[in-house]
PDB file of N, CA, C, O and CB in Angstrom:
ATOM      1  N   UNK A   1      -2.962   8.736  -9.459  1.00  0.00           N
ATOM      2  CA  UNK A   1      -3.474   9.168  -8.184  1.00  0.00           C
ATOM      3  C   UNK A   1      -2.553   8.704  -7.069  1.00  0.00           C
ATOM      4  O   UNK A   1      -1.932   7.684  -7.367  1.00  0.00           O
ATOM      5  CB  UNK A   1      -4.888   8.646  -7.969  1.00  0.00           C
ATOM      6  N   UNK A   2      -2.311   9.183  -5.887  1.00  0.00           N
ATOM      7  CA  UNK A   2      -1.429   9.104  -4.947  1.00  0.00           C
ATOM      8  C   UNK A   2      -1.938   8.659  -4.093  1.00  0.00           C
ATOM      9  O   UNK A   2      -3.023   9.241  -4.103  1.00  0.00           O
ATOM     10  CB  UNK A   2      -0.857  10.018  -4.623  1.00  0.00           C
ATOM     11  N   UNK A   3      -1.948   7.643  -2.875  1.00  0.00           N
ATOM     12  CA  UNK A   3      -2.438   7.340  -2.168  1.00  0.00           C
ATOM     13  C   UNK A   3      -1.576   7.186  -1.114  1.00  0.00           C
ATOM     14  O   UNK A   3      -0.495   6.600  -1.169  1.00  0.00           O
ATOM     15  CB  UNK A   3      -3.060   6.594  -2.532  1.00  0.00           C
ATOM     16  N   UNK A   4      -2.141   7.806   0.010  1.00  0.00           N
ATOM     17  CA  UNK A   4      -1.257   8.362   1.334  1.00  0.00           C
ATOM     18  C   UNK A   4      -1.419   7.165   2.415  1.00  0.00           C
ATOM     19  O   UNK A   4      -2.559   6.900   2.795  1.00  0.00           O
ATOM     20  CB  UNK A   4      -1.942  10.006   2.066  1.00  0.00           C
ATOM     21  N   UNK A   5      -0.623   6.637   2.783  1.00  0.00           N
ATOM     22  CA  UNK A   5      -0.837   5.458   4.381  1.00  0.00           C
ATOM     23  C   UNK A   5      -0.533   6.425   5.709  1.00  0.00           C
ATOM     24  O   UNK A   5       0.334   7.298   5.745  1.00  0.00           O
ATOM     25  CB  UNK A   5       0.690   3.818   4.484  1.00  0.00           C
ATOM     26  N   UNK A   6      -1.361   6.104   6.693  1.00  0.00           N
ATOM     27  CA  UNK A   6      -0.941   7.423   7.896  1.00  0.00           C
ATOM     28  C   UNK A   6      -1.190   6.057   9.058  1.00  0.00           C
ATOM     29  O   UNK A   6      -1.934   5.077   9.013  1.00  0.00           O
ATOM     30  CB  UNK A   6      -2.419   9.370   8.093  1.00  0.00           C
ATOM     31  N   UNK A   7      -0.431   6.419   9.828  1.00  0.00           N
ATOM     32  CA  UNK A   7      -0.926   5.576  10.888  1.00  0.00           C
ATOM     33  C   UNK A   7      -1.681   6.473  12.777  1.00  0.00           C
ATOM     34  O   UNK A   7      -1.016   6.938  13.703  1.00  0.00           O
ATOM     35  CB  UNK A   7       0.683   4.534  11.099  1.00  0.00           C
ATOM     36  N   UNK A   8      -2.396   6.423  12.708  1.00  0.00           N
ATOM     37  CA  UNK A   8      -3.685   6.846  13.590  1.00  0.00           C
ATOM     38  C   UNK A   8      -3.445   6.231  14.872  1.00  0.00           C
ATOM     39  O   UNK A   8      -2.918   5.135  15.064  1.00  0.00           O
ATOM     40  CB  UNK A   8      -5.178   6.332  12.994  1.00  0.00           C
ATOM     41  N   UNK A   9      -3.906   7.089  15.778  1.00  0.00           N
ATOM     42  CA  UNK A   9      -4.473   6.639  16.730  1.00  0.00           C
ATOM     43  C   UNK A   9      -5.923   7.579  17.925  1.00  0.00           C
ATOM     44  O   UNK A   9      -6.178   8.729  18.284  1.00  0.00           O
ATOM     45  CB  UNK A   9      -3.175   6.284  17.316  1.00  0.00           C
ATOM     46  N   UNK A  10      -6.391   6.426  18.090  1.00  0.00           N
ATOM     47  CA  UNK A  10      -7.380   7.230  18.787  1.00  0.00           C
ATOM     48  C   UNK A  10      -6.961   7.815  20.161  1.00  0.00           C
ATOM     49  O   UNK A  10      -6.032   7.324  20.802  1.00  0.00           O
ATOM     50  CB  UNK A  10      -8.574   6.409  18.973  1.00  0.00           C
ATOM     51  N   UNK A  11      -7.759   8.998  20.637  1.00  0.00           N
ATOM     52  CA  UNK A  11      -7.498  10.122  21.281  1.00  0.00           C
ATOM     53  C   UNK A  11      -8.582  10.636  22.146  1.00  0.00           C
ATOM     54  O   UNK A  11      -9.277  11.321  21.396  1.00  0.00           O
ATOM     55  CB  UNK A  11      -7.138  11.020  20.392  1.00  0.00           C
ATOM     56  N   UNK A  12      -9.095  10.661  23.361  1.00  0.00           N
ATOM     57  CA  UNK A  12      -9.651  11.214  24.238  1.00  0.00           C
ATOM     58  C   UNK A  12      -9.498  12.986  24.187  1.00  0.00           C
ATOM     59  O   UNK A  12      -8.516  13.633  24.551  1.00  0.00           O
ATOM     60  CB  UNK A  12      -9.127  10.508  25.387  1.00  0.00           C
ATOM     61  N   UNK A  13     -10.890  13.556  23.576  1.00  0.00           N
ATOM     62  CA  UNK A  13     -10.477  14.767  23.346  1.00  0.00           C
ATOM     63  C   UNK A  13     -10.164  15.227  24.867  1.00  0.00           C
ATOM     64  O   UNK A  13      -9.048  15.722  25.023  1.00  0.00           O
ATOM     65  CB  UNK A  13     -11.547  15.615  22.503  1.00  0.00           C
ATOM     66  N   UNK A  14     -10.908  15.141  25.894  1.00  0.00           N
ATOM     67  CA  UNK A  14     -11.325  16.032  27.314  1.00  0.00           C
ATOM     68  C   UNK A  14      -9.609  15.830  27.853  1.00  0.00           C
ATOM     69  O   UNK A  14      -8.878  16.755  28.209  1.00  0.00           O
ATOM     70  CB  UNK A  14     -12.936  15.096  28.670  1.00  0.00           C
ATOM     71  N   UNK A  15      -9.233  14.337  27.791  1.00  0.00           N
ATOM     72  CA  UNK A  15      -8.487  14.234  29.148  1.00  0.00           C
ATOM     73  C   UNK A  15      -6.784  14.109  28.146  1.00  0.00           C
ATOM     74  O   UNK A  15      -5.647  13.989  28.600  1.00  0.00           O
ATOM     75  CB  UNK A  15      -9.143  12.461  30.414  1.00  0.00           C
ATOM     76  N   UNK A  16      -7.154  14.181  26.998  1.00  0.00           N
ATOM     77  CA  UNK A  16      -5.325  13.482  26.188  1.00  0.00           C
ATOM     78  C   UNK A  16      -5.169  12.738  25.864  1.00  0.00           C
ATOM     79  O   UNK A  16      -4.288  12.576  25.020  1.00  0.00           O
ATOM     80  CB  UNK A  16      -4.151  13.215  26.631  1.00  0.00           C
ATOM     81  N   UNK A  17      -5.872  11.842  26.290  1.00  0.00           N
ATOM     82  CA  UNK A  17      -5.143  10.308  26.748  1.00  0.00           C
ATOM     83  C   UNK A  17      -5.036   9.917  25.401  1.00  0.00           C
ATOM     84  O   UNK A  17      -5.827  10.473  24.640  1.00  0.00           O
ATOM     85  CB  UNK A  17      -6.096   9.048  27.808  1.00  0.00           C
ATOM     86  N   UNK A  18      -4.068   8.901  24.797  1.00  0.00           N
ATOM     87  CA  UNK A  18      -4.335   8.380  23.733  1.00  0.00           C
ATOM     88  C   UNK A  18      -4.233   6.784  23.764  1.00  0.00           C
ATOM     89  O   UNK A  18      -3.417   6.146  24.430  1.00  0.00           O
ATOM     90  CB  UNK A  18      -3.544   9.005  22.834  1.00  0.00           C
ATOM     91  N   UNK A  19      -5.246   6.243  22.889  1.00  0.00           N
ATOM     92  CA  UNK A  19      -4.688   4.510  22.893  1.00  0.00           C
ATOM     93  C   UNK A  19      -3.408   3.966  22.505  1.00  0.00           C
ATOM     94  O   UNK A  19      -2.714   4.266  21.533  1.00  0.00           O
ATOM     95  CB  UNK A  19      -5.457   3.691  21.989  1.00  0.00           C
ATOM     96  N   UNK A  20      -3.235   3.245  23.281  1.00  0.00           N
ATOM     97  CA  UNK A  20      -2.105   2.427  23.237  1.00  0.00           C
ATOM     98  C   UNK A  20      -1.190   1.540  22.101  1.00  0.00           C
ATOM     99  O   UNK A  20      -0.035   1.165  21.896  1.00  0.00           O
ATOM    100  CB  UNK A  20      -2.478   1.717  23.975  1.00  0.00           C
ATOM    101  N   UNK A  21      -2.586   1.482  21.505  1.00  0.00           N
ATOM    102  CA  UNK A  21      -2.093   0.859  20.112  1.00  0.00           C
ATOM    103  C   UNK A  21      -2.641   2.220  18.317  1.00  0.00           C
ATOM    104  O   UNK A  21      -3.424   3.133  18.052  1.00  0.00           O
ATOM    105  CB  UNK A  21      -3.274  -1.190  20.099  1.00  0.00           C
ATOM    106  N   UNK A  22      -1.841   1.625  17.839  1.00  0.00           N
ATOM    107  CA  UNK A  22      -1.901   2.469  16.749  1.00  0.00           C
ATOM    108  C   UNK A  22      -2.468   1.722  15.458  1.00  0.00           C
ATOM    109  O   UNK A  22      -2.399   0.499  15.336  1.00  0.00           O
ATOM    110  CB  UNK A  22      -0.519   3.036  16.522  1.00  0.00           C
ATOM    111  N   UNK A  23      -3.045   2.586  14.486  1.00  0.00           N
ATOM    112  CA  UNK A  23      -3.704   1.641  13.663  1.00  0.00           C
ATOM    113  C   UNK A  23      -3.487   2.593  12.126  1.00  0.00           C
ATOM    114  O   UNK A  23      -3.787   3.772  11.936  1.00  0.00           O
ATOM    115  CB  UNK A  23      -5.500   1.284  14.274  1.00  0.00           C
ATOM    116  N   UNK A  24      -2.862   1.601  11.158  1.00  0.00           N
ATOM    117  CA  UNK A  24      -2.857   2.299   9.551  1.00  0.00           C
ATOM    118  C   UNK A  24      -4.369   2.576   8.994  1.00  0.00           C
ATOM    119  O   UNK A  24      -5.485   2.101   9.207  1.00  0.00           O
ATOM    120  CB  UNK A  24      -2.069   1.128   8.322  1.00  0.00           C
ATOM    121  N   UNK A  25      -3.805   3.609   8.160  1.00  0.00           N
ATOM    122  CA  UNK A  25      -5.520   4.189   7.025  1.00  0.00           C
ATOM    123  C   UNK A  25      -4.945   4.577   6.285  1.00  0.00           C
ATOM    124  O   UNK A  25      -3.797   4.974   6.485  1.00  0.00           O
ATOM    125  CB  UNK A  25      -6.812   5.429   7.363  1.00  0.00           C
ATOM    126  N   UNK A  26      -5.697   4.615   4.837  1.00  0.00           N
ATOM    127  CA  UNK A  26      -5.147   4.666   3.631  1.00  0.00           C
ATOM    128  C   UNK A  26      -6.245   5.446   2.899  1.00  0.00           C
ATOM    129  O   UNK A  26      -7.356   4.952   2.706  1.00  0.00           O
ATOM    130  CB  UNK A  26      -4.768   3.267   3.058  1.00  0.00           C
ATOM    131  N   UNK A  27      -5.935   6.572   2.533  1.00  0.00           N
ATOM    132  CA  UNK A  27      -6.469   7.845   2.231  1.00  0.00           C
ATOM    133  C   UNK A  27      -5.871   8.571   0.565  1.00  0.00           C
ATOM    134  O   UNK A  27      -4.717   8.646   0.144  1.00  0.00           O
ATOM    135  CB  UNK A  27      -5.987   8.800   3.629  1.00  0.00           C
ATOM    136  N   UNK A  28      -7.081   8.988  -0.036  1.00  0.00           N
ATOM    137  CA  UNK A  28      -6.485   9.367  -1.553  1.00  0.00           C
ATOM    138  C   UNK A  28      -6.423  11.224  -1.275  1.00  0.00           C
ATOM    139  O   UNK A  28      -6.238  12.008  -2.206  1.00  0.00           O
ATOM    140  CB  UNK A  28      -7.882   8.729  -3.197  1.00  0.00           C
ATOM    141  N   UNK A  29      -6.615  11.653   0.155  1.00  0.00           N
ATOM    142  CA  UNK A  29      -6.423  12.482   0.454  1.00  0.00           C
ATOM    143  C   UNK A  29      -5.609  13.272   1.221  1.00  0.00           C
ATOM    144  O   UNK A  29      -5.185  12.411   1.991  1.00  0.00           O
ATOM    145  CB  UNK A  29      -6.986  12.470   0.516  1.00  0.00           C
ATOM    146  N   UNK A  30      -5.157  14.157   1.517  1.00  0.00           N
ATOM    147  CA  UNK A  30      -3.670  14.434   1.959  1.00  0.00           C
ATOM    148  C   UNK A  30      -4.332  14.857   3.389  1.00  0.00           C
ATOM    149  O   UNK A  30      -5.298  15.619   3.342  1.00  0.00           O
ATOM    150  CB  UNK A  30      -2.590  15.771   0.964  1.00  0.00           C
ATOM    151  N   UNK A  31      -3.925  14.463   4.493  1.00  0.00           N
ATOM    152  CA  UNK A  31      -4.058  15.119   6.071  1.00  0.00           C
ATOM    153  C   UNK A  31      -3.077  15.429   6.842  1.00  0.00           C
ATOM    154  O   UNK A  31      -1.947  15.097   6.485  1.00  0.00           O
ATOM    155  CB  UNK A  31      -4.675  14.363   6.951  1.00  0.00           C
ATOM    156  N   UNK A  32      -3.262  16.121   8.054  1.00  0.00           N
ATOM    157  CA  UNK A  32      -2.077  17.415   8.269  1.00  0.00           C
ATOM    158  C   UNK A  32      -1.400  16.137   9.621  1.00  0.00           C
ATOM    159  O   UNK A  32      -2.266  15.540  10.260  1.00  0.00           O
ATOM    160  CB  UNK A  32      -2.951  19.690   9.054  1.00  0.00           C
ATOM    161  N   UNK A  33      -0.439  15.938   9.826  1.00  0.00           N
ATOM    162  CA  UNK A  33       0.465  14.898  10.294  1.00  0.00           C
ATOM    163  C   UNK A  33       0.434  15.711  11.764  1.00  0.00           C
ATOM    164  O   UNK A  33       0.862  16.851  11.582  1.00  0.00           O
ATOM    165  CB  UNK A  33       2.107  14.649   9.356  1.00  0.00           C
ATOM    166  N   UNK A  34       0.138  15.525  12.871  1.00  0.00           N
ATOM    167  CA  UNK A  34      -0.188  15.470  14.199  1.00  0.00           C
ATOM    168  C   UNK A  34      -1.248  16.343  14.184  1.00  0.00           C
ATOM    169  O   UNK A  34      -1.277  17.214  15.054  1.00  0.00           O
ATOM    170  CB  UNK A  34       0.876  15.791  15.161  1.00  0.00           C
ATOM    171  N   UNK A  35      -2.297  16.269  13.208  1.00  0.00           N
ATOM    172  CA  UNK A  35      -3.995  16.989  12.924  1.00  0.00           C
ATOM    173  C   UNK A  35      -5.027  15.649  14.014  1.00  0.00           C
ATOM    174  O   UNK A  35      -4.890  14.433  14.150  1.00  0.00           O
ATOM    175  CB  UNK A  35      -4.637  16.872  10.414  1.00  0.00           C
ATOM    176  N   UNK A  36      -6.007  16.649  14.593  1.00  0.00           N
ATOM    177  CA  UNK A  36      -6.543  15.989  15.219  1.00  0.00           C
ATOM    178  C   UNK A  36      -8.035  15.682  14.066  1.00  0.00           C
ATOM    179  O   UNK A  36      -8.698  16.717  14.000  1.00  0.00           O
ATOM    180  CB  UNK A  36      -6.595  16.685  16.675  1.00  0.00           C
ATOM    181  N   UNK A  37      -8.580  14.650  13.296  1.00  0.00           N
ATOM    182  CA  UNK A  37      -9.529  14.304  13.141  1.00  0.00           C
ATOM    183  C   UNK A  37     -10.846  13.262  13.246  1.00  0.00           C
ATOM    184  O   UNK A  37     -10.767  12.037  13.331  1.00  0.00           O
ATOM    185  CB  UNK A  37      -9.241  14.493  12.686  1.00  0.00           C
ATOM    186  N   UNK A  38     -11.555  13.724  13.230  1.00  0.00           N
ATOM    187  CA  UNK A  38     -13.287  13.058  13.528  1.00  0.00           C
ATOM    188  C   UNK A  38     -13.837  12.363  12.543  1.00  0.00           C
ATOM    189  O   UNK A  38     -13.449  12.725  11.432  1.00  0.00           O
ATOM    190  CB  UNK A  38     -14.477  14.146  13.740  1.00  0.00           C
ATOM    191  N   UNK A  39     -14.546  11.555  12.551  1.00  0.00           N
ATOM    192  CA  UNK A  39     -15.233  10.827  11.280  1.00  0.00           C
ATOM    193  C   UNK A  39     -14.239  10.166  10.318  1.00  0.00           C
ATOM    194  O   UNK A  39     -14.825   9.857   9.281  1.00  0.00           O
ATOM    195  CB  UNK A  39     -16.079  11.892  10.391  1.00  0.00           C
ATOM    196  N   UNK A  40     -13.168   9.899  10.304  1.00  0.00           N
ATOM    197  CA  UNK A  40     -12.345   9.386   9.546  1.00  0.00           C
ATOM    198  C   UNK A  40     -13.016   8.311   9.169  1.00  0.00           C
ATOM    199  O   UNK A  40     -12.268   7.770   8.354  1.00  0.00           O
ATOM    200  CB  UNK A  40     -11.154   9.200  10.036  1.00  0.00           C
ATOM    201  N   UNK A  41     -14.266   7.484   9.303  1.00  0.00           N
ATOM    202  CA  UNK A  41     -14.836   6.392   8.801  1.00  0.00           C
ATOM    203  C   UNK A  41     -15.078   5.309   8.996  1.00  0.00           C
ATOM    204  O   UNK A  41     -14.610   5.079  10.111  1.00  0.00           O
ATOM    205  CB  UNK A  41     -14.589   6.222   8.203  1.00  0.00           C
ATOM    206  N   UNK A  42     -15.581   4.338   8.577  1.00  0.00           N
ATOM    207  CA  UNK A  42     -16.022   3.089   9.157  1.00  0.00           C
ATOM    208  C   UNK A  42     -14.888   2.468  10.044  1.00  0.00           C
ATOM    209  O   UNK A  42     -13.841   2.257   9.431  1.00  0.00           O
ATOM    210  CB  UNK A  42     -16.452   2.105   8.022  1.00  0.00           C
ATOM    211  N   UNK A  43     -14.899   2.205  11.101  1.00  0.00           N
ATOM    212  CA  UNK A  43     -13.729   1.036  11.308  1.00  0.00           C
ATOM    213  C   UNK A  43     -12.968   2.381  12.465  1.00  0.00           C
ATOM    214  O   UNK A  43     -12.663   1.765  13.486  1.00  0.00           O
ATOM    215  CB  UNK A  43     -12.526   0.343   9.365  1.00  0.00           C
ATOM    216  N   UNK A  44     -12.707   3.417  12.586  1.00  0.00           N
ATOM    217  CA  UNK A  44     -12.491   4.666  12.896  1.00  0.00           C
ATOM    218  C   UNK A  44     -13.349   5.204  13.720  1.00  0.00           C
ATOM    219  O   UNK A  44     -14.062   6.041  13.165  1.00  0.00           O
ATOM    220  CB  UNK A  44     -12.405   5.343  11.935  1.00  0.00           C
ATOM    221  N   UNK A  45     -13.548   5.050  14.798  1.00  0.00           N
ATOM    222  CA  UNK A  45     -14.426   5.723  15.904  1.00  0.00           C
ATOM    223  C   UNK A  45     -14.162   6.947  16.672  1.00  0.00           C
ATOM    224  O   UNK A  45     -12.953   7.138  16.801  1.00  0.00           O
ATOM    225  CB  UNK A  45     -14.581   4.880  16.847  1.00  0.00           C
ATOM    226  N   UNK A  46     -14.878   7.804  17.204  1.00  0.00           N
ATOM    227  CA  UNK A  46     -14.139   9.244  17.994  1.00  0.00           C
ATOM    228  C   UNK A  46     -13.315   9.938  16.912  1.00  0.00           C
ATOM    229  O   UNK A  46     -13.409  10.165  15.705  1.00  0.00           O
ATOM    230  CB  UNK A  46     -12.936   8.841  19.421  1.00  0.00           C
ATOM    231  N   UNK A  47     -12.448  10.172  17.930  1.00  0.00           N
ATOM    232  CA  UNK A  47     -11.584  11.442  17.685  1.00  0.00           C
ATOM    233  C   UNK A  47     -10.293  10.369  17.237  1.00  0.00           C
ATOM    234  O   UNK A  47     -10.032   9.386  17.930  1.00  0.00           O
ATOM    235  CB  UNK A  47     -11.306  12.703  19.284  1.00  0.00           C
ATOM    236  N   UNK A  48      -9.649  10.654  16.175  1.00  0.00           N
ATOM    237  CA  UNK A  48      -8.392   9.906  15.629  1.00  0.00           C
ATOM    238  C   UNK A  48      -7.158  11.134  15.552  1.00  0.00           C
ATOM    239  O   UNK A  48      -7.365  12.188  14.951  1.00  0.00           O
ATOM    240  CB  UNK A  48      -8.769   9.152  13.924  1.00  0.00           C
ATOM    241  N   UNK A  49      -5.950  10.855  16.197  1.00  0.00           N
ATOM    242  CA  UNK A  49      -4.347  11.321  15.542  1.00  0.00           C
ATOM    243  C   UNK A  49      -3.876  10.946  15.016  1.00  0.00           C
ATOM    244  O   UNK A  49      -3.718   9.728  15.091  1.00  0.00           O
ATOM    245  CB  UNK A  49      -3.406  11.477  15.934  1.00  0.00           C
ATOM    246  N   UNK A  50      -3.122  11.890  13.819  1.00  0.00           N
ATOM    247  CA  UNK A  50      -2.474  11.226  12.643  1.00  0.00           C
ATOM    248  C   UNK A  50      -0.877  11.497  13.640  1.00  0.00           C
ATOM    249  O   UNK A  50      -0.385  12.441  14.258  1.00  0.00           O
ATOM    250  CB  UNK A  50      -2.769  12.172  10.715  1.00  0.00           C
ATOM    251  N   UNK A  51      -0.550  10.263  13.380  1.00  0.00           N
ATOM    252  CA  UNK A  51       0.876   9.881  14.284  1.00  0.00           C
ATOM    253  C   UNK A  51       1.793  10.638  12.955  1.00  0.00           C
ATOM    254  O   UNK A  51       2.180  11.782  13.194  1.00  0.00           O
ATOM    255  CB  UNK A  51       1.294   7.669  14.684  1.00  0.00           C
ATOM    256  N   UNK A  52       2.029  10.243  12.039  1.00  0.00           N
ATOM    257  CA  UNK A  52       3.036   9.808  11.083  1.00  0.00           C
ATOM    258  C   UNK A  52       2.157   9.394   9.532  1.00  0.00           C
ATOM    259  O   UNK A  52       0.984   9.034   9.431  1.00  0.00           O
ATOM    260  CB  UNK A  52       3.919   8.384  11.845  1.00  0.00           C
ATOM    261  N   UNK A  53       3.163   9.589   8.443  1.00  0.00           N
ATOM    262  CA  UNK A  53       3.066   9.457   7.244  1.00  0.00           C
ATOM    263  C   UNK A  53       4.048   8.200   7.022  1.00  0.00           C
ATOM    264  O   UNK A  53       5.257   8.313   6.819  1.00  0.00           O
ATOM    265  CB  UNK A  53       3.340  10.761   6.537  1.00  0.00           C
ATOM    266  N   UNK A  54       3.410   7.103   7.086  1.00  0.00           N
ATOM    267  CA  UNK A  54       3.853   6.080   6.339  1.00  0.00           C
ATOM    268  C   UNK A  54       4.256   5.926   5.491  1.00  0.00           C
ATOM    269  O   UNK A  54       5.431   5.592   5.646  1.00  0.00           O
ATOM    270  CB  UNK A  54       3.448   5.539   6.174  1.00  0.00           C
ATOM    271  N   UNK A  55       4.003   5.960   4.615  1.00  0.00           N
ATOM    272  CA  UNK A  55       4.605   6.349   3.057  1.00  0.00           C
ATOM    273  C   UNK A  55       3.632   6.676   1.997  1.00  0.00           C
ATOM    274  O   UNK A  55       2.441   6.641   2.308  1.00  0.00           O
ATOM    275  CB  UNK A  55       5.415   5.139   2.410  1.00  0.00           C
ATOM    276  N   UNK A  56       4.059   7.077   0.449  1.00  0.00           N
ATOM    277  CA  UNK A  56       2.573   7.407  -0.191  1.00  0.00           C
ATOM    278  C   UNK A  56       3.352   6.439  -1.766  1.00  0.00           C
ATOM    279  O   UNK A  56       4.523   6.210  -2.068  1.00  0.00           O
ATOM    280  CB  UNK A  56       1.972   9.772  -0.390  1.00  0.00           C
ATOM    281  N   UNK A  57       2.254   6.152  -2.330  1.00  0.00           N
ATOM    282  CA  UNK A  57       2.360   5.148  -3.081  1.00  0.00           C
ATOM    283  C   UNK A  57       1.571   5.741  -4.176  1.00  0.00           C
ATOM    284  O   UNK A  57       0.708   6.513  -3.759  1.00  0.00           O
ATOM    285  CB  UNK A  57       1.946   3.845  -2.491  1.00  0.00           C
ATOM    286  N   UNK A  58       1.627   5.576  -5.719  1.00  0.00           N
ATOM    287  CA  UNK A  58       1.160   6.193  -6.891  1.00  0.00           C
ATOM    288  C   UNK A  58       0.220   4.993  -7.704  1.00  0.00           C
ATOM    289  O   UNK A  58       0.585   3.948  -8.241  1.00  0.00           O
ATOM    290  CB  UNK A  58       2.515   6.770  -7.782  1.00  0.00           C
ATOM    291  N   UNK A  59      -0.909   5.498  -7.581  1.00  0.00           N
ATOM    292  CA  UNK A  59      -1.272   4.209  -8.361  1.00  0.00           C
ATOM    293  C   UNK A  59      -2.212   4.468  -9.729  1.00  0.00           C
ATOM    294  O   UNK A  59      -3.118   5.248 -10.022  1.00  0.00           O
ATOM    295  CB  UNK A  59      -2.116   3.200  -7.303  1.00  0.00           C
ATOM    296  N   UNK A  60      -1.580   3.512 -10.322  1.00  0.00           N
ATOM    297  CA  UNK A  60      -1.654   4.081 -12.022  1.00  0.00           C
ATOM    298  C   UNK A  60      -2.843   3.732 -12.646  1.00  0.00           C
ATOM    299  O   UNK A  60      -2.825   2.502 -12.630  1.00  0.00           O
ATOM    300  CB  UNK A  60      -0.501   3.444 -13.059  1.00  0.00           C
ATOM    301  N   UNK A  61      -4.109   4.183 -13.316  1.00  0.00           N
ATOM    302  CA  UNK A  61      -4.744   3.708 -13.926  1.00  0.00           C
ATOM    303  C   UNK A  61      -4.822   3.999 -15.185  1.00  0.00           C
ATOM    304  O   UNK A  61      -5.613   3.396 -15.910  1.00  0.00           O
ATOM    305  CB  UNK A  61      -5.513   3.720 -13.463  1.00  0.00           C
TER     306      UNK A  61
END
C-alpha cells in the first residue's frame, strides 16, 4: 500500500486568505495537489489546500 505525505494548509474560502503556517497529512489516498478540500479530519478544521506532495512511501505488509 502507498502512502502519500501532502503538506496542507488552511484556507478562508470567502476572502483567499490562507494561514501562514503549513501543516503535513498522511493519506492512503491519492488527492489532487492545489485541490481545495473539507473534512480532511480530526486535527484538520475548515477548508484545507494541498500545497505540495511530499513524498509517497510503500508500506509493506
Amino acid at each position: 500500500m502507498k502512502r502519500y505525505i501532502y503538506r496542507v494548509a488552511r484556507e478562508n474560502v470567502v476572502t483567499g486568505e490562507r494561514a501562514k503556517r503549513s501543516r503535513t497529512i498522511e493519506r492512503y489516498d491519492q488527492l489532487k495537489v492545489g485541490g481545495l478540500y473539507v473534512h480532511l479530519g480530526s486535527g484538520y478544521p475548515g477548508e484545507q489546500r494541498v500545497l505540495e506532495l511530499v513524498r509517497v512511501e510503500e508500506d509493506e505488509y
